[in-house]
C-alpha positions in Angstrom: 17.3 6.5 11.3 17.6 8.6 8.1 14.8 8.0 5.2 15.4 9.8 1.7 12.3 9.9 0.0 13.3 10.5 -3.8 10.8 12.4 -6.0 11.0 10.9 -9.0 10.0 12.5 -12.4 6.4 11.8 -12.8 5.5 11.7 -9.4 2.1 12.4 -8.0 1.5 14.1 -4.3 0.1 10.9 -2.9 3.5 9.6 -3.9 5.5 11.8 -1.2 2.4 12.9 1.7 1.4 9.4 1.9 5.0 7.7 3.1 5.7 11.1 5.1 2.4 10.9 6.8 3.3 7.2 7.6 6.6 8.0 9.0 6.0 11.1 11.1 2.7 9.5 12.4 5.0 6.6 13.8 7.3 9.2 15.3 4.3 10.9 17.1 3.5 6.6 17.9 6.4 6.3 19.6 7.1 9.6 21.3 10.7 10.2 19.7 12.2 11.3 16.1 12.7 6.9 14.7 12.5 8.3 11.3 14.8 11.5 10.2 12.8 12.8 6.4 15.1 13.8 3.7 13.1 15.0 0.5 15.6 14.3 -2.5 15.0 15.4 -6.3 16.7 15.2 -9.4 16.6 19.6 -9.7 15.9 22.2 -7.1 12.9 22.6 -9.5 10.4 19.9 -9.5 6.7 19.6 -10.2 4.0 16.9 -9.9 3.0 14.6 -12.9 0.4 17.2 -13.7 2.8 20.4 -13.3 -0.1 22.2 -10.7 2.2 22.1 -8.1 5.9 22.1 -7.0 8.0 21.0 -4.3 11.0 22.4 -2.6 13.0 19.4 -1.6 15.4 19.2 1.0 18.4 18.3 -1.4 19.1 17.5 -4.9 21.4 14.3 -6.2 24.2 16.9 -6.7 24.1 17.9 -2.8 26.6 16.2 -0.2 24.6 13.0 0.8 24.3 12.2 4.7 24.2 8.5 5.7 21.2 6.8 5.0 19.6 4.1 6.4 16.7 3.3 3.7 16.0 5.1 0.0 12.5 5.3 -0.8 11.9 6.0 -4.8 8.1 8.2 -5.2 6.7 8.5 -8.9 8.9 7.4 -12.0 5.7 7.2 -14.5 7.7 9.4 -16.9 10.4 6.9 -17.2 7.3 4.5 -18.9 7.8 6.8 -22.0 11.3 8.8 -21.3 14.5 6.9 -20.4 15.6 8.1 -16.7 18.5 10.7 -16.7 22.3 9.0 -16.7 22.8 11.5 -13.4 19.9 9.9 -11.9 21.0 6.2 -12.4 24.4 7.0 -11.6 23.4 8.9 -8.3 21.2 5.6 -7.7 24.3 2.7 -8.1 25.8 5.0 -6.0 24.1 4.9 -3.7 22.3 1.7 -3.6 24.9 -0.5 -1.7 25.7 2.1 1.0 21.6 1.8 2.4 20.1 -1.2 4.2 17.1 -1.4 2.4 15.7 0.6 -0.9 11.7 0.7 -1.5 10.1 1.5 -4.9 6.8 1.0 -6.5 6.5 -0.7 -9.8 7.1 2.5 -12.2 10.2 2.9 -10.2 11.4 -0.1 -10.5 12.0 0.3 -14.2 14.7 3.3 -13.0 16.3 0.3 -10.8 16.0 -2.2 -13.7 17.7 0.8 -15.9 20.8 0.8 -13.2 20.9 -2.7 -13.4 20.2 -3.1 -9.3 17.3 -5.9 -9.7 19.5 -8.2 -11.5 17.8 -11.4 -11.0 15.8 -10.8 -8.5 12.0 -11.2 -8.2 9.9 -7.5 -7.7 6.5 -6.8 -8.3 4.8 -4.9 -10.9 1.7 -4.3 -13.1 0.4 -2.6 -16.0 2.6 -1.0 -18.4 5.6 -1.4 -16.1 5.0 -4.7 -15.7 5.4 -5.0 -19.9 7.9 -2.6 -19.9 10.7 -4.6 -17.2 9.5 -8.1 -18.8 10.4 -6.9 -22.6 13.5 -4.6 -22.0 14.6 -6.6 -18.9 14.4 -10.2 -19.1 16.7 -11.0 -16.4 14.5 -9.4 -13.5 11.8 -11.9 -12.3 8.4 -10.0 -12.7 5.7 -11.4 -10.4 2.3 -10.6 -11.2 0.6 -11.8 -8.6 2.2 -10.1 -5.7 1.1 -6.9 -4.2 4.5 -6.2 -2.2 7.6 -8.1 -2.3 11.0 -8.3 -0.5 14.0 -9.8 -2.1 17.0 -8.7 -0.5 17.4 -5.3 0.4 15.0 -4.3 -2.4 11.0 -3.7 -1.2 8.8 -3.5 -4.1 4.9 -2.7 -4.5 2.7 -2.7 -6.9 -0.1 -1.4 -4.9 -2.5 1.9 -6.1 -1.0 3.4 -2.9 2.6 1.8 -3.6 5.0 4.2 -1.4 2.8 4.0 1.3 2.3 -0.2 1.4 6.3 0.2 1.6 6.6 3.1 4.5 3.6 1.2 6.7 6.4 -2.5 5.9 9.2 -0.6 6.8 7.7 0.8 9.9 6.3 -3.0 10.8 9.5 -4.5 10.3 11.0 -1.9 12.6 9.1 -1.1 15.1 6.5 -4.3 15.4 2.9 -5.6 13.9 1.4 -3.1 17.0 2.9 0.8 16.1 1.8 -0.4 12.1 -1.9 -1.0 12.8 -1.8 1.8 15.0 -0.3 4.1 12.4 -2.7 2.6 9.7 -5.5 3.3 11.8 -4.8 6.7 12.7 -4.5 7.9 9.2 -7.6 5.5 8.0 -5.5 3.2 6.0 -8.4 0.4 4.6 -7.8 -3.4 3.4 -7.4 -2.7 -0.3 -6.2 -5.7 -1.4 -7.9 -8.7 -0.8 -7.1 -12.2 -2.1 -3.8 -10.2 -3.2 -0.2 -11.6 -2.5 1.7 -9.3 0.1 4.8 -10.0 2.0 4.7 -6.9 4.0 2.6 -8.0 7.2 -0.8 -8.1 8.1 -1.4 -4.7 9.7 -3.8 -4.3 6.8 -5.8 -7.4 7.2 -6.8 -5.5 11.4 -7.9 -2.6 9.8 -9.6 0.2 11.8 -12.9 -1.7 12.9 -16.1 0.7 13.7 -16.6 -1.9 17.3 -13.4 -1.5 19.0 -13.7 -5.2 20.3 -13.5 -6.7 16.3 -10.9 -4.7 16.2 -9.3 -5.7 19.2 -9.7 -9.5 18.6 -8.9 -9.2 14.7 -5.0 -8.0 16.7 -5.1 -10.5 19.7 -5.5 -13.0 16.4 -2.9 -11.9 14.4 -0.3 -11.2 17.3 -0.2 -14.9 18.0 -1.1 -17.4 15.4 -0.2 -20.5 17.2 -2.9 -20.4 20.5 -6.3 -21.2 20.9 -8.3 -19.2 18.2 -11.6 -21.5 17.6 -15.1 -18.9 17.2 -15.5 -20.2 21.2 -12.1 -19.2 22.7 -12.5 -15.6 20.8 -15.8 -14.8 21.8 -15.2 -16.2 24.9 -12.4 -13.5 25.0 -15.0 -11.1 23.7 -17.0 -11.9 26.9 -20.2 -12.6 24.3 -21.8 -15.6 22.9 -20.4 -17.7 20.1 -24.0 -16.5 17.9 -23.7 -12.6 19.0 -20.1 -12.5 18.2 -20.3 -14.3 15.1 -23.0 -12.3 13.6 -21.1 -8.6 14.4 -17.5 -9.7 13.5 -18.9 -10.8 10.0 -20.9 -7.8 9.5 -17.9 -5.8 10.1 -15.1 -7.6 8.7 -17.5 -8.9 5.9 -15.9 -12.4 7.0 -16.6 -15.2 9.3 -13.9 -15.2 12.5 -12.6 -19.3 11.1 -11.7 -17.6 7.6 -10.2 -14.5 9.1 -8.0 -17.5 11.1 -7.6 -19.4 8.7 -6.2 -16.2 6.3 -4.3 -14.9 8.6 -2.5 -18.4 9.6 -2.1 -19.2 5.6 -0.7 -15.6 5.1 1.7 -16.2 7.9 2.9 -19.4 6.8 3.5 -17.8 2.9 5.7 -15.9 4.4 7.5 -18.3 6.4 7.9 -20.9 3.4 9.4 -18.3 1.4 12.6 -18.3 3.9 15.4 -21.0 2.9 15.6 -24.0 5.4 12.2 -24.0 7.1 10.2 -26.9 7.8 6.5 -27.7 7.2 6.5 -28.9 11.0 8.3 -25.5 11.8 5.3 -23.6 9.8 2.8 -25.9 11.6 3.7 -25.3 14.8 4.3 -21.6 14.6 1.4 -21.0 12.8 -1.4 -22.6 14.9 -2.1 -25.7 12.3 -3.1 -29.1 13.9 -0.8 -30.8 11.4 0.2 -31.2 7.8 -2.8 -32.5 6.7 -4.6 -29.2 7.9 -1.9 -26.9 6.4 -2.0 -28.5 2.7 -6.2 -28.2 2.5 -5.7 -24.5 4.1 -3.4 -23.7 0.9 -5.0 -25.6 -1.8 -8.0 -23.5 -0.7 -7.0 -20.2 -0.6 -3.1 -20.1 -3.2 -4.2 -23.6 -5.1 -1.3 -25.1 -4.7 0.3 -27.3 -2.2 3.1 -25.8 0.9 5.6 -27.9 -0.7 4.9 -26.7 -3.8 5.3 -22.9 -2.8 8.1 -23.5 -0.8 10.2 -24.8 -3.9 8.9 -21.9 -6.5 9.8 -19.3 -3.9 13.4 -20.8 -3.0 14.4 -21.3 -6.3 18.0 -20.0 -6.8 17.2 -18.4 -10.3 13.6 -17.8 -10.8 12.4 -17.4 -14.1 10.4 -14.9 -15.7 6.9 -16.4 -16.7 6.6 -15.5 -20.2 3.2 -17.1 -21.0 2.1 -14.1 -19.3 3.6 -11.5 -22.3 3.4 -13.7 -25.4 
């Protein structure tokens, strides 16, 4: 598939080598070209945020576009200050509708608020841009307490490492939980984000253990939420005792195995409650609660608030922008 990678004004290297690591390492993953780079800019001439360097990208948003399956936005911290170019948000609304999917980080997302793409729609952001949307755009949803989130065809991140939280989701949601942690192990991608809201799968939370078999069981865990995954079955699985494997997997994961569980299982059933139409004994049962009773204490513990709750604040038809947060 075709991935145009946009260098926006005010972009930073790590903006573009971190997503084009991710993508080419998952092509060497799966031993074929998935992902087909196209390095777009607003000018054949383009430097980084601090002008030390410049890029030669592969087209400009005058050039003949190919078909393109997902538009990644890099940079945009200029437009926190400068209002983005008419070209640029007219090349974007162009655009927009003919892609499956569009990715951005959170200064980005004040170029899509600009084109009026967001709409309604909830995205994540922090900082300044997080001010910025929720003063001069009132009718986009700003959620402060998500890392990464998905509504519609629009991916947004409000991550350090923004771009590359979106290229390691896109290449999960294409290509499977397995070629993600693989690819975020290879280019020693760490958990950064603890006790942080992200929609964008888990391949973080098996990050690149030092004792292969912690990091072997933190996958086996995460690959099937719904089985057997007491401290006795995984360390049985671990071929060690209950105390020995307890003791290493918190000194590596900094965790004990029942909260990693436990995480992982409320994570998963986040995101399942934030799809229309799914049950509480759906979210049980795929998700390796004994019942209801077990998956209301698992939220109130780790989100504070109740499944039934979440479910109705996510599915909302209109969500509201929480203004207590600006004023």
């Amino acid at each position: 598939m075709d991935v145009a990678i946009v260098a926006l004004p005010g972009f930073q290297l790590l903006d573009l080598v971190g997503p084009i690591d991710v993508f080419c390492t998952a092509n060497r993953q799966l031993g074929r070209i998935a992902y087909r780079l196209q390095l777009i800019a607003p000018t054949r001439e383009v430097t980084t945020a601090l002008k030390e360097m410049r890029i030669a990208p592969d087209l400009t948003i005058d050039s003949q576009m190919p078909a393109l399956d997902t538009l990644l936005l890099a940079g945009g911290s200029r437009f926190q200050r400068d209002e983005p170019s008419r070209a640029l948000i007219s090349w974007l609304s162009a655009h927009f509708r003919g892609v499956r999917r569009l990715g951005s980080g959170c200064a980005g997302t004040l170029l899509l608020a600009c084109g009026g793409l967001p709409g309604g729609r909830r995205v994540a952001a922090r900082g300044a841009p997080a001010f910025q949307l929720a003063r001069k755009y009132p009718e986009t949803c700003v959620e402060l307490d998500h890392v990464n989130l998905k509504d519609g065809q629009i991916y947004t991140s409000a991550g350090a490492t923004a771009e590359t939280d979106l290229a390691l989701a896109f290449v999960e949601e294409d290509h499977g939980r397995g070629i993600a942690h693989r690819v975020a192990r290879q280019l020693v991608i760490l958990a950064n984000c603890r006790d942080r809201k992200s929609q964008f799968g888990t391949y973080r939370a098996a990050q690149a253990e030092e004792r292969a078999a912690i990091r072997d069981i933190q996958e086996w865990i995460l690959d099937d939420l719904s089985r057997d995954l007491s401290v006795e079955a995984l360390a049985d699985r671990c071929g060690i005792s209950v105390h020995t494997f307890s003791k290493v997997f918190k000194g590596e994961t900094r965790t004990t195995p029942r909260r990693f569980v436990e995480r992982a299982r409320v994570a998963a059933a986040r995101r399942m409650l934030e799809k229309p139409n799914i049950s509480l004994t759906e979210v049980v049962h795929m998700c390796g609660f004994s019942d209801q009773s077990d998956l209301q204490r698992a939220f109130m513990r780790h989100l504070k608030i109740r499944p039934i709750e979440y479910q109705q604040r996510c599915c909302t038809t209109q969500p509201k922008l929480r203004q207590s947060w600006w004023f």
